[in-house]
N, CA and C atoms as an extended XYZ file, in Angstrom:
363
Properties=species:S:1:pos:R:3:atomname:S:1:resname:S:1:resid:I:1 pbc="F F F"
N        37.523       23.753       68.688 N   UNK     1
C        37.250       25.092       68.233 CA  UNK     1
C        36.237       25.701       69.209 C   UNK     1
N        36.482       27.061       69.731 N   UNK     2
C        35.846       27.512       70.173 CA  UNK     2
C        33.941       28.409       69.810 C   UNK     2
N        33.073       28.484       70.218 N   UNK     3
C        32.070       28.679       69.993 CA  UNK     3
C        31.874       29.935       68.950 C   UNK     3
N        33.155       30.976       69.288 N   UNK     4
C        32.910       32.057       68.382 CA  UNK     4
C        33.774       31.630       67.168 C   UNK     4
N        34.240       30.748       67.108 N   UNK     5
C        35.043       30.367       65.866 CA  UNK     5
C        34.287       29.539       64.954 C   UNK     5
N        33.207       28.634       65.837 N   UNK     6
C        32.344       28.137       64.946 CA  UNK     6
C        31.060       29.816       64.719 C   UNK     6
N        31.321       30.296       65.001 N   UNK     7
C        29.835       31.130       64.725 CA  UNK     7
C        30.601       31.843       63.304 C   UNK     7
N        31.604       32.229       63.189 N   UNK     8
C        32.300       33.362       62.586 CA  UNK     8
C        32.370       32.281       61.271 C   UNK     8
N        33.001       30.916       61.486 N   UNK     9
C        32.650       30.210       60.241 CA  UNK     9
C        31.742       29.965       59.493 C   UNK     9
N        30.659       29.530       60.486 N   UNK    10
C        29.138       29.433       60.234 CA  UNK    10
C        28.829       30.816       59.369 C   UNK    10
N        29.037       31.792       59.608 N   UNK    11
C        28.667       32.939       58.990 CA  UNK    11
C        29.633       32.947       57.580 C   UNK    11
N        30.458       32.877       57.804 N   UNK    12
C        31.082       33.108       56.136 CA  UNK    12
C        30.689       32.023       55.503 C   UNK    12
N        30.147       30.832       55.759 N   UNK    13
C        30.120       29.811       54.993 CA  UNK    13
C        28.331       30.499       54.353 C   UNK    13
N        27.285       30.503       55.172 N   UNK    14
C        26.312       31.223       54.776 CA  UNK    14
C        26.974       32.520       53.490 C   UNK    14
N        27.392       33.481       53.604 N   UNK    15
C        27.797       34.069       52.624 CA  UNK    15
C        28.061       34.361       51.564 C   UNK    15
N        28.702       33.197       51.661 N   UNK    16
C        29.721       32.127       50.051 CA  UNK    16
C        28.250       31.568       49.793 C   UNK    16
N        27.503       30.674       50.238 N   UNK    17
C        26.470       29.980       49.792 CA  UNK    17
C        25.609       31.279       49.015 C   UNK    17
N        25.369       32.303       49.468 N   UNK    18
C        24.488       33.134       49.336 CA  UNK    18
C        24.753       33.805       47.937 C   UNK    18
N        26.256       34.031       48.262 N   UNK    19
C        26.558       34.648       47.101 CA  UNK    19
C        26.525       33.826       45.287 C   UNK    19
N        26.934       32.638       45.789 N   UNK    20
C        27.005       31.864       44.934 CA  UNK    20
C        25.525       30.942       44.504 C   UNK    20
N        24.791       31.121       45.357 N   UNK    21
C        23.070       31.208       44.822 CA  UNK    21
C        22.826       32.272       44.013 C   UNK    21
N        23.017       33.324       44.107 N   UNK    22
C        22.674       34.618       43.379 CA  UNK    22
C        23.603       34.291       41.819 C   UNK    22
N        24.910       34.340       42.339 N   UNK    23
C        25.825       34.453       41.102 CA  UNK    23
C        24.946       32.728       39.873 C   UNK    23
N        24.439       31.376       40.921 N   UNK    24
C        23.913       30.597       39.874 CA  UNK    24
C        22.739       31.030       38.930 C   UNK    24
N        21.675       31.589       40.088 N   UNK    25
C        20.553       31.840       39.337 CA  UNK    25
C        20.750       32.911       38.558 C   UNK    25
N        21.455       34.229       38.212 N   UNK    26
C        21.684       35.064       37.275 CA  UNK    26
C        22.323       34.005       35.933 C   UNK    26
N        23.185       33.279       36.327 N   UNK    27
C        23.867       32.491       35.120 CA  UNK    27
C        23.119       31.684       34.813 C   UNK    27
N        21.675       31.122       35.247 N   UNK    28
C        21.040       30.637       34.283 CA  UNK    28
C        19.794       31.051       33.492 C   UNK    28
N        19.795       32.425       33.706 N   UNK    29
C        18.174       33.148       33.553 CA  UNK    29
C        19.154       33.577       32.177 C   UNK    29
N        17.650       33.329       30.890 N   UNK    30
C        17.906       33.171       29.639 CA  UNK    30
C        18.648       34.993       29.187 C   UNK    30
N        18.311       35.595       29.758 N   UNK    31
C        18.312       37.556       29.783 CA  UNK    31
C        17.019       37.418       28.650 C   UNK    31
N        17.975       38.930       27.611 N   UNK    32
C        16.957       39.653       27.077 CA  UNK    32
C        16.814       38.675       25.430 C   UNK    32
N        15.078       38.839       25.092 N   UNK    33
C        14.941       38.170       23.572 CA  UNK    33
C        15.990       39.121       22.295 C   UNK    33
N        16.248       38.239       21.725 N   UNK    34
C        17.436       39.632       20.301 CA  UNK    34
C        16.238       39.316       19.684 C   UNK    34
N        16.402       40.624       18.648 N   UNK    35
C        15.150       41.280       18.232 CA  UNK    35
C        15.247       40.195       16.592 C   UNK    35
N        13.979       40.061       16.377 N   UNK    36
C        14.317       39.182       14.799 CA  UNK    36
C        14.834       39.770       13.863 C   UNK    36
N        15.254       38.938       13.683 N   UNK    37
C        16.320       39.321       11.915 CA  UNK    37
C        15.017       39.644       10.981 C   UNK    37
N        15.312       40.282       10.256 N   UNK    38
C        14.497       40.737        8.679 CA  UNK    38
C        14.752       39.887        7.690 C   UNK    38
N        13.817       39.586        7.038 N   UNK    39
C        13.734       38.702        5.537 CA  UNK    39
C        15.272       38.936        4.788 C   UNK    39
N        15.740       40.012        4.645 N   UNK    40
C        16.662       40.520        3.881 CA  UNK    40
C        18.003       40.113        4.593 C   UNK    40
N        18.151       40.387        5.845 N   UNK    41
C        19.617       39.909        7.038 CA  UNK    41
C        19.441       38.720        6.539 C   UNK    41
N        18.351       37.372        6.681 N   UNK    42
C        18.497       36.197        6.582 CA  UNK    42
C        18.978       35.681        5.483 C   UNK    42
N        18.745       36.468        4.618 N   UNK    43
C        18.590       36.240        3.020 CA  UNK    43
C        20.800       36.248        2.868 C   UNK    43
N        20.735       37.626        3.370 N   UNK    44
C        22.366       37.824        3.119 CA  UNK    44
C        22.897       37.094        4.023 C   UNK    44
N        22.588       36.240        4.882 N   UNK    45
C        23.456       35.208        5.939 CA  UNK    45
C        23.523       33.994        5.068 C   UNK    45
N        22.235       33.349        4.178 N   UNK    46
C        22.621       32.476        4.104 CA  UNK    46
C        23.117       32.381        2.717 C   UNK    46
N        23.105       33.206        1.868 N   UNK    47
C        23.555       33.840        0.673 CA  UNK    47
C        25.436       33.739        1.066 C   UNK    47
N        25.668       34.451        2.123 N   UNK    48
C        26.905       34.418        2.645 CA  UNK    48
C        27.506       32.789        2.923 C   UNK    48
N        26.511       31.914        3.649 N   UNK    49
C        27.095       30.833        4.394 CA  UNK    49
C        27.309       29.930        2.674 C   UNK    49
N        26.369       30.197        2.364 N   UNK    50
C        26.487       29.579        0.776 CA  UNK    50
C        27.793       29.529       -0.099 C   UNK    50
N        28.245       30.546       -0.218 N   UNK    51
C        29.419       31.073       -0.972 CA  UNK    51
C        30.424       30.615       -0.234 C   UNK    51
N        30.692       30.194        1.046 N   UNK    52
C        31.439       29.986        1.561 CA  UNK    52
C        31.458       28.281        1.922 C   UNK    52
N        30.559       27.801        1.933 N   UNK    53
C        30.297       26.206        1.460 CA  UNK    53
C        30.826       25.957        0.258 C   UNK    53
N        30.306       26.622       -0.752 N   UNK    54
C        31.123       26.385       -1.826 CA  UNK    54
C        32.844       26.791       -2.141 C   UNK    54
N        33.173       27.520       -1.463 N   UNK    55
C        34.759       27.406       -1.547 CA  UNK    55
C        35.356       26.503       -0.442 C   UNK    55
N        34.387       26.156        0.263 N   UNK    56
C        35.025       24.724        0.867 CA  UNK    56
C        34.750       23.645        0.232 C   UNK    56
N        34.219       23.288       -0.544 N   UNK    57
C        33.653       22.148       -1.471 CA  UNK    57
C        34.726       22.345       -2.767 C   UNK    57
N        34.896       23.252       -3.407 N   UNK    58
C        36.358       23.477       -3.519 CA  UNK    58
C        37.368       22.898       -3.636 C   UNK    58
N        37.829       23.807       -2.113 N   UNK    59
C        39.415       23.519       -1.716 CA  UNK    59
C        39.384       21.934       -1.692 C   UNK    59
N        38.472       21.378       -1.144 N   UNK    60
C        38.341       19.677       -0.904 CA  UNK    60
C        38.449       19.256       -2.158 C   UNK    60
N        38.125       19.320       -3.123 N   UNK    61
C        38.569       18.837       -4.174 CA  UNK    61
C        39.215       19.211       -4.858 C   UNK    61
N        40.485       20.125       -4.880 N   UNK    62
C        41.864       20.059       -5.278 CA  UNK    62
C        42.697       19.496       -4.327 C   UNK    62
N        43.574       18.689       -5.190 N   UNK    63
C        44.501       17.764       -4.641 CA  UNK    63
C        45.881       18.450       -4.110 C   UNK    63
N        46.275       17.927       -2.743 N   UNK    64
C        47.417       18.856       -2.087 CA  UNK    64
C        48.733       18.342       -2.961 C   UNK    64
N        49.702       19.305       -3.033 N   UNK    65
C        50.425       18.851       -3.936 CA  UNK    65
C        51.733       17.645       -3.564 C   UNK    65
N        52.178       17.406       -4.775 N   UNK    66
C        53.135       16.288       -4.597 CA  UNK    66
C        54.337       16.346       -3.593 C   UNK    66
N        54.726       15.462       -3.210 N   UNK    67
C        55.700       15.855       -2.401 CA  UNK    67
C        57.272       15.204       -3.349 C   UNK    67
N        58.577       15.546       -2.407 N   UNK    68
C        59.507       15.376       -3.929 CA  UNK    68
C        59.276       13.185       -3.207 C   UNK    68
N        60.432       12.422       -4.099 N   UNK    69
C        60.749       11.352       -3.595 CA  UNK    69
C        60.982       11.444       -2.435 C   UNK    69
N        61.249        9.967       -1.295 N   UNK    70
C        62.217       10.315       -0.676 CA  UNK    70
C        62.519        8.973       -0.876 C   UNK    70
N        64.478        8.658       -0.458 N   UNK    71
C        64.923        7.469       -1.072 CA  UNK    71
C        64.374        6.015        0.157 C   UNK    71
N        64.722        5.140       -0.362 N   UNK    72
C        64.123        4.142        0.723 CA  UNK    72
C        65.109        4.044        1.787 C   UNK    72
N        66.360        3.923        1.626 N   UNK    73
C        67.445        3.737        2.650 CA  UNK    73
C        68.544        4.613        2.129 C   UNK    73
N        69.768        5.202        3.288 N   UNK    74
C        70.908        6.045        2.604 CA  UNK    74
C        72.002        4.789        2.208 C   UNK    74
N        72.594        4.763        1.293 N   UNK    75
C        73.738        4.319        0.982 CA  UNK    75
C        74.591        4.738        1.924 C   UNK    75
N        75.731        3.592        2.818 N   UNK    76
C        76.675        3.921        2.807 CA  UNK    76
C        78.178        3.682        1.993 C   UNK    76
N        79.418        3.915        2.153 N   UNK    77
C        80.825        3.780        1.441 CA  UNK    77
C        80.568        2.248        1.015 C   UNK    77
N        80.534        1.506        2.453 N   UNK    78
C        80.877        0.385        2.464 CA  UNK    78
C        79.916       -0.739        1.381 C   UNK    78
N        78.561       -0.013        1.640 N   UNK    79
C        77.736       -0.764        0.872 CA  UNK    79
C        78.035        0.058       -1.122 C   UNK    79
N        77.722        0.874       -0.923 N   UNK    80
C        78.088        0.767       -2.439 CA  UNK    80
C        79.672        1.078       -3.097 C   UNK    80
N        80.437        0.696       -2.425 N   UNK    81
C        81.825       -0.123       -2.332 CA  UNK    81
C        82.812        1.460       -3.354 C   UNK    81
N        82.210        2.350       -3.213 N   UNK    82
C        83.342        2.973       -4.221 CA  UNK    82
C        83.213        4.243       -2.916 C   UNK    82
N        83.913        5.244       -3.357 N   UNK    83
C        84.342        6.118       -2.399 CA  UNK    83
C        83.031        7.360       -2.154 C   UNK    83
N        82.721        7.583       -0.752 N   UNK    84
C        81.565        8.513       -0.909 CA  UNK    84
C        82.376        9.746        0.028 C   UNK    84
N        82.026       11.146       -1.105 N   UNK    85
C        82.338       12.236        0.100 CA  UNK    85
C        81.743       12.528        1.000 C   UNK    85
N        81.917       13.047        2.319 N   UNK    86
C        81.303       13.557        3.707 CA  UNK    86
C        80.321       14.857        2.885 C   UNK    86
N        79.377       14.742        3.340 N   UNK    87
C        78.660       16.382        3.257 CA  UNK    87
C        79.839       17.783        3.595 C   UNK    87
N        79.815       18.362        2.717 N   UNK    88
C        80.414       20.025        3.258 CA  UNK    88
C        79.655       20.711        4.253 C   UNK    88
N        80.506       21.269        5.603 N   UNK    89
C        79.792       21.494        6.194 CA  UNK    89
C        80.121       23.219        6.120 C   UNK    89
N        79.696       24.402        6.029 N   UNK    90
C        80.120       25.247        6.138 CA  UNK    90
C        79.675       26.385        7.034 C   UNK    90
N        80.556       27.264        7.580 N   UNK    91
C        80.860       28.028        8.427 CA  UNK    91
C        80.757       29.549        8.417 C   UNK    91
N        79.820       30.323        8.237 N   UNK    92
C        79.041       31.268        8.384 CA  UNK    92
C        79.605       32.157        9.698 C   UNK    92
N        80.369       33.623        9.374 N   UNK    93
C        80.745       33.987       10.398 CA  UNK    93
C        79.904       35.269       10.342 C   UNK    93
N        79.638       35.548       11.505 N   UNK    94
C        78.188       36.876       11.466 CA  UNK    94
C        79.275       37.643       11.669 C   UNK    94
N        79.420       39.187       11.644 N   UNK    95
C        79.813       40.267       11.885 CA  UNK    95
C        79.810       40.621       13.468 C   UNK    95
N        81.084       40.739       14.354 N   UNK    96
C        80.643       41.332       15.483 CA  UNK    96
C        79.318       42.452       15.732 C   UNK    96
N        78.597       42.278       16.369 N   UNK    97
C        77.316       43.323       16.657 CA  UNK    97
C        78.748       44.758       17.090 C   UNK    97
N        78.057       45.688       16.736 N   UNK    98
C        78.661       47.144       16.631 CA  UNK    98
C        77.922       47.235       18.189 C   UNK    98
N        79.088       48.421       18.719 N   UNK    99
C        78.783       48.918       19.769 CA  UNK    99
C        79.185       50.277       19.889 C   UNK    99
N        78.767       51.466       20.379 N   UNK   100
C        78.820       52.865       20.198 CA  UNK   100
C        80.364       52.743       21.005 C   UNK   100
N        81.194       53.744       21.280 N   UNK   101
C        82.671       53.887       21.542 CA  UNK   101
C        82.011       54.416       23.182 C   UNK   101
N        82.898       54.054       24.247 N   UNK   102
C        83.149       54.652       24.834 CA  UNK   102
C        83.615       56.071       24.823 C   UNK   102
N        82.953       57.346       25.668 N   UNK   103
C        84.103       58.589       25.714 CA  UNK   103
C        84.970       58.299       26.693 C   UNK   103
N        86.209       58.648       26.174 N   UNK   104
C        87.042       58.672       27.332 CA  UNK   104
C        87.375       59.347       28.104 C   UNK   104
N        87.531       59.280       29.470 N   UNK   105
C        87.745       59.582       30.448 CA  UNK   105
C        88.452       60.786       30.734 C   UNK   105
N        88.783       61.774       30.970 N   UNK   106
C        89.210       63.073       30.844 CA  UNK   106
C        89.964       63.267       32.524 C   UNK   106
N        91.155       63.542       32.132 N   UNK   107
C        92.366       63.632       33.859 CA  UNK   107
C        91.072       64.299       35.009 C   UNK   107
N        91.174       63.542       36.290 N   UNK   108
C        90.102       64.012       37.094 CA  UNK   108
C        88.997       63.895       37.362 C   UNK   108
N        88.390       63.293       36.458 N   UNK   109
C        86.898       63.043       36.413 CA  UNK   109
C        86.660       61.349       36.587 C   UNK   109
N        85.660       61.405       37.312 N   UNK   110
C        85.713       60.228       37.990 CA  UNK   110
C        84.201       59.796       36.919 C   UNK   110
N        83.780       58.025       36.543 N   UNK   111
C        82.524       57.938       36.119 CA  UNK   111
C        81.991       56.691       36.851 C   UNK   111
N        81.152       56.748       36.813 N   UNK   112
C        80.230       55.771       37.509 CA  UNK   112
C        80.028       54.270       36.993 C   UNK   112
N        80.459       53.298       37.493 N   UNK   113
C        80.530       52.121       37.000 CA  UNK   113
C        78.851       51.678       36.519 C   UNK   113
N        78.973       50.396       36.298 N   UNK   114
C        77.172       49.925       35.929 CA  UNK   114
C        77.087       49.360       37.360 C   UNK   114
N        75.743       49.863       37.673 N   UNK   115
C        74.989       49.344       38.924 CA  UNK   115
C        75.205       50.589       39.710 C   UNK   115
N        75.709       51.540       39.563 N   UNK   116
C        75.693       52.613       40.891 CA  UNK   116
C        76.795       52.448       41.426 C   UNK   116
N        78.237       51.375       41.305 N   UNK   117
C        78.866       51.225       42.572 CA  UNK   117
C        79.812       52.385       41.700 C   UNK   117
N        80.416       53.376       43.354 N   UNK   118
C        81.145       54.535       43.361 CA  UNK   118
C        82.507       52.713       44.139 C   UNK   118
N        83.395       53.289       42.921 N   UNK   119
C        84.542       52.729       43.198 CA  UNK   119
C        85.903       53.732       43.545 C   UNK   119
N        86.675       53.660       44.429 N   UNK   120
C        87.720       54.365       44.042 CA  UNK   120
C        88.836       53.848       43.125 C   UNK   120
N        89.493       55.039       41.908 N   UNK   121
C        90.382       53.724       41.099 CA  UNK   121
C        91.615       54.322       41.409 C   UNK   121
């Protein structure tokens, strides 16, 4: 590397250092004091945190609810030896989605395909 290539590095690397000294010491300076709370703010914070301890003390002690059985293993035909039907499976047909009509085309008049392309027909 040539001499001005180390100088030009040398210099941006100073830079970055510089900048990023400034950008540390702002991020660790405490700023400004918040002004004290009043007897009364404190009073309704913890009045608040209270009420809300207690509906978590609560919910913790009601029990989540039951869930149904579930069986231990499925039966198959073979094992319980008499005839088992297949599940029904059924077939749900949605409605074609609607689409507005084309106008049609009128002797002479030419229309423009999708995308811009001018076709001749």
């Amino acid at each position: 590397m040539n001499k001005r290539g180390v100088i030009t590095v040398s210099v941006l690397f100073g830079l970055f250092a510089l900048c990023f000294g400034v950008l540390g010491v702002r991020a660790l300076t405490l700023g400004r004091d918040t002004p004290a709370l009043s007897q009364s703010a404190i009073a309704k914070r913890t009045a608040s945190a209270n009420h809300l301890e207690a509906q978590i003390r609560k919910a913790a002690n009601n029990a989540p609810p039951t869930l149904p059985v579930v069986p231990s293993r499925v039966s198959t035909p073979a094992a319980s030896g008499g005839a088992v039907s297949a599940p029904v499976q059924r077939v749900v047909m949605l409605p074609a989605p609607q689409t507005a009509p084309r106008p049609a085309a009128r002797h002479g008049e030419h229309h423009e395909r999708e995308g811009g392309d001018h076709a001749d027909d």
